[in-house]
VEXDREN-2710 file (C-alpha; in Angstrom, 1 decimal):
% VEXDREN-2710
k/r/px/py/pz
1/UNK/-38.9/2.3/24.2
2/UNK/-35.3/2.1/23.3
3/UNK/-32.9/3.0/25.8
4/UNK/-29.1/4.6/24.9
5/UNK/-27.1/5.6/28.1
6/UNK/-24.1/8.2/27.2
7/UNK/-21.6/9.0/28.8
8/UNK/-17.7/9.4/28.8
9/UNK/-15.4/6.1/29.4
10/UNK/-14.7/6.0/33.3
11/UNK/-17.9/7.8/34.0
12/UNK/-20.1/5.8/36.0
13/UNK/-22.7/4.3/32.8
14/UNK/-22.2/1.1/33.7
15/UNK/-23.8/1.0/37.0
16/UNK/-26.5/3.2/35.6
17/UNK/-26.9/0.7/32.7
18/UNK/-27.2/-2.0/35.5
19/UNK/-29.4/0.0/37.5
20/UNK/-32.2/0.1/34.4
21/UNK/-31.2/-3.4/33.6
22/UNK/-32.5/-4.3/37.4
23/UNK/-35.6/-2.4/36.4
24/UNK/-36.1/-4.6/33.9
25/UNK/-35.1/-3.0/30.7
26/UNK/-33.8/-6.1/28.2
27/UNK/-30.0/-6.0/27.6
28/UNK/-29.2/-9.1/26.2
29/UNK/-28.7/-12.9/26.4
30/UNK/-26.6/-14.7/28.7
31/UNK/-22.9/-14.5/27.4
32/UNK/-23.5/-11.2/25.1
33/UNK/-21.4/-9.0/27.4
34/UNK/-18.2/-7.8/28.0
35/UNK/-16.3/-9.9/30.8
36/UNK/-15.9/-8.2/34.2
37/UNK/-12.4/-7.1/35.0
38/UNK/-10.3/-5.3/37.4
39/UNK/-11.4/-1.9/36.2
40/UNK/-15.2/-3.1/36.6
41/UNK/-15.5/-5.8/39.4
42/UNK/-19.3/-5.5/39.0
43/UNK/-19.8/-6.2/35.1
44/UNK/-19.0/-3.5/31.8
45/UNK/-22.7/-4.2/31.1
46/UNK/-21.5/-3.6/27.6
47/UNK/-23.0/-5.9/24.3
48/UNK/-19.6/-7.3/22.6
49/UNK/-21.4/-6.7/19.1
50/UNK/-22.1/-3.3/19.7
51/UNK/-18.4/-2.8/20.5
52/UNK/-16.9/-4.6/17.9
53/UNK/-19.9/-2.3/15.3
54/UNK/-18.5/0.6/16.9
55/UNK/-14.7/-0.4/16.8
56/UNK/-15.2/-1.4/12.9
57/UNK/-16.7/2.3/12.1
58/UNK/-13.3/3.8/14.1
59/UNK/-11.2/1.7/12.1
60/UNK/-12.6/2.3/8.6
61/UNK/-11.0/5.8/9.2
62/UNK/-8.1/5.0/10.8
63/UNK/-9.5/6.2/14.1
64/UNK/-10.1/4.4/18.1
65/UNK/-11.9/5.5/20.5
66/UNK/-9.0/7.5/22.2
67/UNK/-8.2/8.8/18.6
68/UNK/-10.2/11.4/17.6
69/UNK/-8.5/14.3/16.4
70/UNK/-9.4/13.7/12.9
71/UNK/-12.7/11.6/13.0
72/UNK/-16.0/12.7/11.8
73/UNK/-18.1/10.4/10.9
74/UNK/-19.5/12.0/8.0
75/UNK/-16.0/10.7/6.4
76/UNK/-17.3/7.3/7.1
77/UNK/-17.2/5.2/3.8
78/UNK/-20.3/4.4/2.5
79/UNK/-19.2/0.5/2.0
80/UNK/-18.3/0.8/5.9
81/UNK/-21.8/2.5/6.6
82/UNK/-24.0/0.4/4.7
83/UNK/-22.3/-2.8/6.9
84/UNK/-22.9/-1.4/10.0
85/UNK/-26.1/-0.3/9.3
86/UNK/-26.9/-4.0/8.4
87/UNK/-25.2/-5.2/11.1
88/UNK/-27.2/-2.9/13.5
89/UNK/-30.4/-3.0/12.2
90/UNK/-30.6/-6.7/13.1
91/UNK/-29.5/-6.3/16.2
92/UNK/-32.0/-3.7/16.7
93/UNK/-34.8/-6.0/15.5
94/UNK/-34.0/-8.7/18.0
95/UNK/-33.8/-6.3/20.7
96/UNK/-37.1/-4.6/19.8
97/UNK/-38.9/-8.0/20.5
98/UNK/-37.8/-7.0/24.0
99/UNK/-38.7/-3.3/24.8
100/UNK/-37.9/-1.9/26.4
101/UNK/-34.3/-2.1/26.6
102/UNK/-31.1/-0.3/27.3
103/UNK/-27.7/-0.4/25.1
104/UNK/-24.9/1.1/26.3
105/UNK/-21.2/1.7/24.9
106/UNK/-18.9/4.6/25.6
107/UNK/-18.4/4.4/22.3
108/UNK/-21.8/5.9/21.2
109/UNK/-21.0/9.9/22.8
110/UNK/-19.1/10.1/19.6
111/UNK/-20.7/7.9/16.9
112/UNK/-24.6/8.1/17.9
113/UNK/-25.0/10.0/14.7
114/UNK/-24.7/6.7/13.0
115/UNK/-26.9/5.0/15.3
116/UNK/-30.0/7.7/15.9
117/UNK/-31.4/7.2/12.3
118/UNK/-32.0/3.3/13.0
119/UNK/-34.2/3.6/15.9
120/UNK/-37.3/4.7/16.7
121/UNK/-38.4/5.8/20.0
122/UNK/-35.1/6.4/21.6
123/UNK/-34.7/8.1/24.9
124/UNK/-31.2/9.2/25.7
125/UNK/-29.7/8.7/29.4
126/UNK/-26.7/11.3/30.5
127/UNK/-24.4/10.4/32.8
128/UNK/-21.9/12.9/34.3
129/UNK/-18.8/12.5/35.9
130/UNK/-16.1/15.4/37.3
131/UNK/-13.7/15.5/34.8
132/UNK/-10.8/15.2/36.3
133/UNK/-11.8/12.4/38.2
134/UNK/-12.7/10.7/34.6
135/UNK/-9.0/11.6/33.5
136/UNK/-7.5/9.8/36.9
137/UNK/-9.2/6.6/35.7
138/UNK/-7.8/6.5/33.0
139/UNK/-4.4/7.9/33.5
140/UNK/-4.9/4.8/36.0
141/UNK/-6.1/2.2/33.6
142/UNK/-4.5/3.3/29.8
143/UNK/-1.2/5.4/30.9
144/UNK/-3.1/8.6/29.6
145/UNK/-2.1/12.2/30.4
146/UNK/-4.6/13.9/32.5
147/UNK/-5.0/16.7/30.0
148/UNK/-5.4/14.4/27.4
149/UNK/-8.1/12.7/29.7
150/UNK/-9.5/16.0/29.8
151/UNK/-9.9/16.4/26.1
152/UNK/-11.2/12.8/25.5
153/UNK/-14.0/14.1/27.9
154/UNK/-14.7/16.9/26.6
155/UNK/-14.8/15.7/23.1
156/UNK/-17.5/12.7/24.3
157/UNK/-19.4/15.2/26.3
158/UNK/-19.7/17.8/23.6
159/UNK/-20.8/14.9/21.1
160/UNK/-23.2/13.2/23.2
161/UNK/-25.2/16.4/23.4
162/UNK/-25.0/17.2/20.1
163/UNK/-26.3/14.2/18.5
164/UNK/-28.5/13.8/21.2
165/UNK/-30.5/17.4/20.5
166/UNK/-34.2/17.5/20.3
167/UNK/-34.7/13.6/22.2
168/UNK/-36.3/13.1/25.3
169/UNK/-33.3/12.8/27.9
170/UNK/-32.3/12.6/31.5
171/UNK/-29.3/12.7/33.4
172/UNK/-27.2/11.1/36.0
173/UNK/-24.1/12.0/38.1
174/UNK/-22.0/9.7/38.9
175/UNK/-21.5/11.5/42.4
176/UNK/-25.2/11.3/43.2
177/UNK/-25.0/7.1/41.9
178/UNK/-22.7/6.7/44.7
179/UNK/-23.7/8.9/47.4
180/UNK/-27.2/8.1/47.4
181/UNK/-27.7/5.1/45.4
182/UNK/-31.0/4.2/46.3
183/UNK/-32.5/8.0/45.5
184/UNK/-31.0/8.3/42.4
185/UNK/-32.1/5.1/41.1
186/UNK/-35.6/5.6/42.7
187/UNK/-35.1/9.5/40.4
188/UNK/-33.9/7.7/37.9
189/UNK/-37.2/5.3/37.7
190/UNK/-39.6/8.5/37.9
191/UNK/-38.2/10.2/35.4
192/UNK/-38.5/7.1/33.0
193/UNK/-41.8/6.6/33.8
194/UNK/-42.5/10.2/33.5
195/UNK/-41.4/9.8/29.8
196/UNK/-43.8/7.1/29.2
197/UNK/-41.2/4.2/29.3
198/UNK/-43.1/1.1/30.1
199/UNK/-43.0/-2.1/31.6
200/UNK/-40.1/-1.5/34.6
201/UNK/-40.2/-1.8/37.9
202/UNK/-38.9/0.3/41.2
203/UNK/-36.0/-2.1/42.5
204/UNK/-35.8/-3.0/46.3
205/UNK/-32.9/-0.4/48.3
206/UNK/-31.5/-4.3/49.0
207/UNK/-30.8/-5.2/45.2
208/UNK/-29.1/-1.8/44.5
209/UNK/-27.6/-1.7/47.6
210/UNK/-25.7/-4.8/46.9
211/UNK/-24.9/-4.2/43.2
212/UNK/-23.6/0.0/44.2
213/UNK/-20.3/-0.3/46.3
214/UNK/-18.7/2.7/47.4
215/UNK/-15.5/1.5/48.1
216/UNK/-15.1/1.2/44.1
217/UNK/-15.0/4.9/44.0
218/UNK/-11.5/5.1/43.6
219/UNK/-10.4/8.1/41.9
220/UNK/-11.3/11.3/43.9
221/UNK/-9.9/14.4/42.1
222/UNK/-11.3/17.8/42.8
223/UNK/-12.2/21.1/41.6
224/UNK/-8.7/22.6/42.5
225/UNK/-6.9/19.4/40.5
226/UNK/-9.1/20.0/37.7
227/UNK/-8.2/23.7/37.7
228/UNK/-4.7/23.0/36.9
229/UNK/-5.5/21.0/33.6
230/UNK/-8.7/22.3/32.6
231/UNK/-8.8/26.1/30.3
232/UNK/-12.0/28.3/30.8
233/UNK/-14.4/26.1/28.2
234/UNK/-14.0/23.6/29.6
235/UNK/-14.8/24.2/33.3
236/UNK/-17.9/26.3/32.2
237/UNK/-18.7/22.9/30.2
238/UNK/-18.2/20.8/33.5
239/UNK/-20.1/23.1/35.5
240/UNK/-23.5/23.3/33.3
241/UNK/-23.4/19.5/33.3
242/UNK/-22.8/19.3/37.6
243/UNK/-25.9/21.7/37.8
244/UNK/-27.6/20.2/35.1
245/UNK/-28.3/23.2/33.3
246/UNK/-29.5/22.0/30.0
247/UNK/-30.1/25.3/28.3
248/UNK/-26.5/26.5/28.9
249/UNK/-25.1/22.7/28.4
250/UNK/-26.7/22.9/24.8
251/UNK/-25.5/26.2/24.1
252/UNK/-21.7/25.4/25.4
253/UNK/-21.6/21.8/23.2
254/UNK/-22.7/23.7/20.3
255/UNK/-19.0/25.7/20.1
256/UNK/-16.0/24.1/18.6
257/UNK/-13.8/21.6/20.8
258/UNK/-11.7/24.3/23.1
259/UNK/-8.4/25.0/21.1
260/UNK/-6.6/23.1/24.3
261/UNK/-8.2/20.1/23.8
262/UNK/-7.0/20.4/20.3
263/UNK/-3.7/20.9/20.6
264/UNK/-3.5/18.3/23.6
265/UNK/-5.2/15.7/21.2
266/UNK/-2.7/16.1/18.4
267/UNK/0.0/16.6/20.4
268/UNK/-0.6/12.9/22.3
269/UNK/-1.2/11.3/19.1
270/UNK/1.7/12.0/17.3
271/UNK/3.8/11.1/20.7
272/UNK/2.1/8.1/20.5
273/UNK/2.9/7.0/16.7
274/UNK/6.1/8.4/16.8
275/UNK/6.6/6.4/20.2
276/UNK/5.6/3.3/18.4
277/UNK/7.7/3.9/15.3
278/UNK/10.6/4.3/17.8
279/UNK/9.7/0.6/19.5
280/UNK/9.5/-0.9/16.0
281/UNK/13.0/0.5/14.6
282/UNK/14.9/-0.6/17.7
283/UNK/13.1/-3.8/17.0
284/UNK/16.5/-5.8/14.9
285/UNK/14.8/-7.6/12.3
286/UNK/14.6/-11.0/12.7
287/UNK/17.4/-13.1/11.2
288/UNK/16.7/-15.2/8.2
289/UNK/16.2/-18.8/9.4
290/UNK/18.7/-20.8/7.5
291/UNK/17.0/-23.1/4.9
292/UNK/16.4/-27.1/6.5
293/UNK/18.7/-29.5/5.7
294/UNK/18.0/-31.3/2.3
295/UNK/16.4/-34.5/2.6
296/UNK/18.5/-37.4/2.9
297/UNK/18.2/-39.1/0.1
298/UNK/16.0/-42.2/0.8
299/UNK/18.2/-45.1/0.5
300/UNK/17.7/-48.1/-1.7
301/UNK/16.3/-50.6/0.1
302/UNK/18.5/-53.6/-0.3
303/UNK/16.1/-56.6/-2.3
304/UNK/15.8/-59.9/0.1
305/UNK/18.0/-62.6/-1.0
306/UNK/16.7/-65.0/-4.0
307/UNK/15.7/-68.1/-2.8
308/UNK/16.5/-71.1/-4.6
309/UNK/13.1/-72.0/-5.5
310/UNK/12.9/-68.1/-6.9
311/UNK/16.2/-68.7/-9.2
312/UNK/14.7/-71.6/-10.8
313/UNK/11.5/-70.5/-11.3
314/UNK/12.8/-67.2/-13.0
315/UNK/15.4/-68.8/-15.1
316/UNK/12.8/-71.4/-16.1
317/UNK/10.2/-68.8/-16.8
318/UNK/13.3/-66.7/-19.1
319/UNK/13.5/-70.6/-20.6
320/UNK/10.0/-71.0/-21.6
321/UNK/10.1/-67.1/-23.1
322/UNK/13.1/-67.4/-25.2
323/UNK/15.1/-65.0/-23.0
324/UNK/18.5/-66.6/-23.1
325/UNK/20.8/-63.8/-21.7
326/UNK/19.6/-64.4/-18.0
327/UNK/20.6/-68.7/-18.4
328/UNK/23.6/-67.7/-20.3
329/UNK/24.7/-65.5/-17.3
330/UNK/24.4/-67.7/-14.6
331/UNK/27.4/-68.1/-12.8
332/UNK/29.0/-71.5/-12.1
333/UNK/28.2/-71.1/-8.3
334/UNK/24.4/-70.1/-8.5
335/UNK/24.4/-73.4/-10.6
336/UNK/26.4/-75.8/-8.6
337/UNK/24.8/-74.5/-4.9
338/UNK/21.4/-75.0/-6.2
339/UNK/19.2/-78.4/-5.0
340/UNK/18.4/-78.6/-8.6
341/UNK/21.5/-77.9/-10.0
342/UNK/21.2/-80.9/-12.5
343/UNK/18.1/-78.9/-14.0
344/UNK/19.3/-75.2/-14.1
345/UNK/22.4/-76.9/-15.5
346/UNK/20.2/-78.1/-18.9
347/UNK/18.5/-74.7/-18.7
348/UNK/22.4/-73.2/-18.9
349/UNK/23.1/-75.7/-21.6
350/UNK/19.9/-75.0/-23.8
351/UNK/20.6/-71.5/-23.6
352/UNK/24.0/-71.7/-25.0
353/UNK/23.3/-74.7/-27.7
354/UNK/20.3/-72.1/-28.5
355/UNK/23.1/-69.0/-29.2
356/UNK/25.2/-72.0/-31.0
357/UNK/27.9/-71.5/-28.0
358/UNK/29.2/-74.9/-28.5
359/UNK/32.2/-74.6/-25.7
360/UNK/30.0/-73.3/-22.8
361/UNK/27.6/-76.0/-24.1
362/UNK/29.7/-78.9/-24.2
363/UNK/31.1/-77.4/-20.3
364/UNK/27.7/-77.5/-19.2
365/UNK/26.3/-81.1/-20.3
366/UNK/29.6/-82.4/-18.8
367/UNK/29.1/-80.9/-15.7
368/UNK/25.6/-82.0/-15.9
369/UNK/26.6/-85.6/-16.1
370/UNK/28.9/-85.7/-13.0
371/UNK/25.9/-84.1/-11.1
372/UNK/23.4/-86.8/-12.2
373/UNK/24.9/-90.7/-12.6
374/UNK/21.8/-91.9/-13.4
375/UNK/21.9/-92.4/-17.7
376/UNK/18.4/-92.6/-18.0
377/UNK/17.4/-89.2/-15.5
378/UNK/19.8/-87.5/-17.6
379/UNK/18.1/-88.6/-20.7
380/UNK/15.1/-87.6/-19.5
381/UNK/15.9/-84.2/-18.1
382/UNK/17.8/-83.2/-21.1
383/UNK/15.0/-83.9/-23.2
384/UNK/12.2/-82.4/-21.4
385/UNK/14.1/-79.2/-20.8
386/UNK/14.7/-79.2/-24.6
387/UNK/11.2/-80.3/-25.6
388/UNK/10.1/-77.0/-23.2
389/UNK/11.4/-74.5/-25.8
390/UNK/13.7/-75.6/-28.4
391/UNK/11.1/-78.7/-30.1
392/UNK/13.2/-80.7/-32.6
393/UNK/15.5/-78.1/-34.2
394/UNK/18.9/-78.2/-34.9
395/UNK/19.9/-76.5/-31.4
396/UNK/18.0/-79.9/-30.7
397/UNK/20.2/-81.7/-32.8
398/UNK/23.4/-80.1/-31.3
399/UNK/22.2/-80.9/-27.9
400/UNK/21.6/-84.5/-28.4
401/UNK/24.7/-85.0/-30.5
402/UNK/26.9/-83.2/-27.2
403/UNK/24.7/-85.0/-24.9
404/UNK/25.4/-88.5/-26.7
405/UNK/29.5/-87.8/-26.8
406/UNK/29.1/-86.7/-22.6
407/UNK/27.2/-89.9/-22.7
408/UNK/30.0/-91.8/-23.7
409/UNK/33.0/-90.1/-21.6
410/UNK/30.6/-90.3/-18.8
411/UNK/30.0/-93.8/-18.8
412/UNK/33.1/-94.1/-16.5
413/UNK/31.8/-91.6/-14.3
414/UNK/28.3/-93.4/-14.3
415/UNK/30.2/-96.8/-13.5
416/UNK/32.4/-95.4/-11.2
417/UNK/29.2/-93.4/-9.0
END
């Protein structure tokens, strides 16, 4: 069997969903269910999925649970349909391997239509609450109106019964739940049996006796609250369902939503969007963050210094490649701070006598000849730096013919070294 409790927000399902649980009706795995909270210190008993099926059906109309003065869900799209339906036909697979089992979500008073055609042996469970006392909860727990309360229960109730007609059903009230926990539930058992639901168990007046507190009964509106916010249809509603009168309950859910319930509906809506279009106009947009900073532009990283054995090894490599613009511009000081001045010197002087810069060549073998005394070093230097690049040509010729005139002024300078 396939259990479906309905019932009104703030009505008392979820300790009657609890109550069938502890019979041992499947409702889930560990970790399926809505948290606990301040509103329901004992558990929601409520599948997240099933809520967030529901909540996805609301939306596809614009709708919530609390905003219902438009839906239907015969405007349901079909693309929004044909998801849930996927969606809860797995869901009702896996549960199926348990029967029987018990689903429960608010939720479903007004969107069991949906649901009904995807199961198979359903049996509906009812539970009843005062109204008023439904609308203190949650004037309590959302801010609501207690008319508007009023109407959201009336709305559920009427749907629940409804879409409910024609399956095998019992009821609850949420009065009797707490009063007499233990007789109810022990009712409540009996009357599943009677309807050939299988496989549960009586539980101990110690188990439900620990799980029903009646300090939680917290809101305790009466009759002569109720009369100041309920019109004539409704009250005759409330009163079928406290006596459990299910001819006169069918007939009564089978009129249109009371005019009040209408009009109190609408009218809360519209407060409530044009409340939040207030809230978002006094909102000042937000400034327009002023665009970052442009990157700094990365600086050049300064090159290391050029070591001595680099400058030679470059200049000698330009040398060896014919590239005479970087010997030619060697300055004086690179040349005469360099260990191997005597060398870079030639290089300098090859260049030029390779460019037919006879002044800067003369300069340089000069120069080379005070750096190196030794006649027969500078012989040999000269010559293999030539020989490197130049061969015998007549840049050759130019050299030697420079070199053997240096030769001869710097004989003194030999002599005198």
């Amino acid at each position: 069997m396939q259990l479906i409790v309905l019932g009104m927000h703030r009505s008392g399902t979820s300790a009657v969903t609890r109550m069938i649980n502890m019979m041992g009706a499947y409702l889930g795995a560990e970790g399926s269910f809505q948290r606990a909270s301040e509103s329901n210190p004992k558990g929601h008993w409520e599948r997240v999925d099933v809520m967030q099926f529901n909540d996805a059906l609301f939306r596809s109309v614009s709708a919530s649970w609390w905003q219902l003065s438009r839906f239907c869900p015969a405007n349901i799209p079909a693309e929004a349909r044909a998801e849930f339906e996927r969606q809860a036909r797995n869901l009702i697979l896996n549960l199926d391997a348990h029967r029987p089992w018990v689903l429960k979500d608010p939720r479903l008073c007004v969107l069991f239509p949906c649901w009904r055609p995807l199961l198979e042996v359903p049996v509906i469970l009812h539970v009843f609450r005062h109204p008023i006392q439904v609308a203190q909860s949650l004037q309590q727990r959302e801010g609501f109106p207690l008319a508007f309360g009023i109407a959201l229960w009336e709305r559920h109730l009427r749907d629940a019964l409804n879409s409910s007609r024609g399956l095998p059903r019992l009821a609850v009230r949420h009065e009797d739940m707490l009063a007499n926990p233990v007789a109810t539930t022990t009712a409540l058992f009996e009357g599943l049996s009677a309807l050939e639901v299988q496989g549960l168990r009586r539980p101990t007046a110690r188990e439900i006796s620990a799980f029903i507190d009646p300090r939680l009964h917290r809101q305790r509106g009466d009759d002569a609250l109720a009369s100041e916010h309920m019109d004539a249809k409704q009250w005759a509603l409330y009163q079928a369902a406290r006596a459990l009168d299910w001819p006169t309950l069918e007939a009564l859910a089978a009129q249109p939503l009371s005019e009040s319930a209408q009009r109190t509906q609408q009218g809360y809506e519209a407060s409530r969007a044009q409340q939040k279009q207030s809230q978002q106009a006094a909102v000042p947009p937000a400034a327009t963050p002023a665009p970052p900073p442009a990157p700094a532009a990365p600086a050049k990283p300064t090159p290391p210094a050029e070591t001595p054995a680099q400058l030679l090894a470059r200049r000698q490599g330009a040398w060896l490649q014919g590239q005479w613009q970087p010997l030619i511009a060697l300055t004086p000081e690179q040349i005469r701070t360099h260990p191997q001045r005597t060398r870079l010197a030639f290089y300098a002087a090859g260049a030029q006598a390779a460019v037919q810069a006879r002044q800067p060549l003369n300069a340089w073998l000069e120069q080379a000849a005070a750096w190196e005394p030794d006649r027969a070093c500078r012989q040999r230097t000269l010559m293999g730096c030539l020989g490197q690049r130049l061969g015998r040509s007549p840049a050759t010729d130019r050299v030697a013919s420079a070199w053997a005139a240096t030769l001869q002024r710097g004989n003194a300078l030999s002599a005198s070294s």
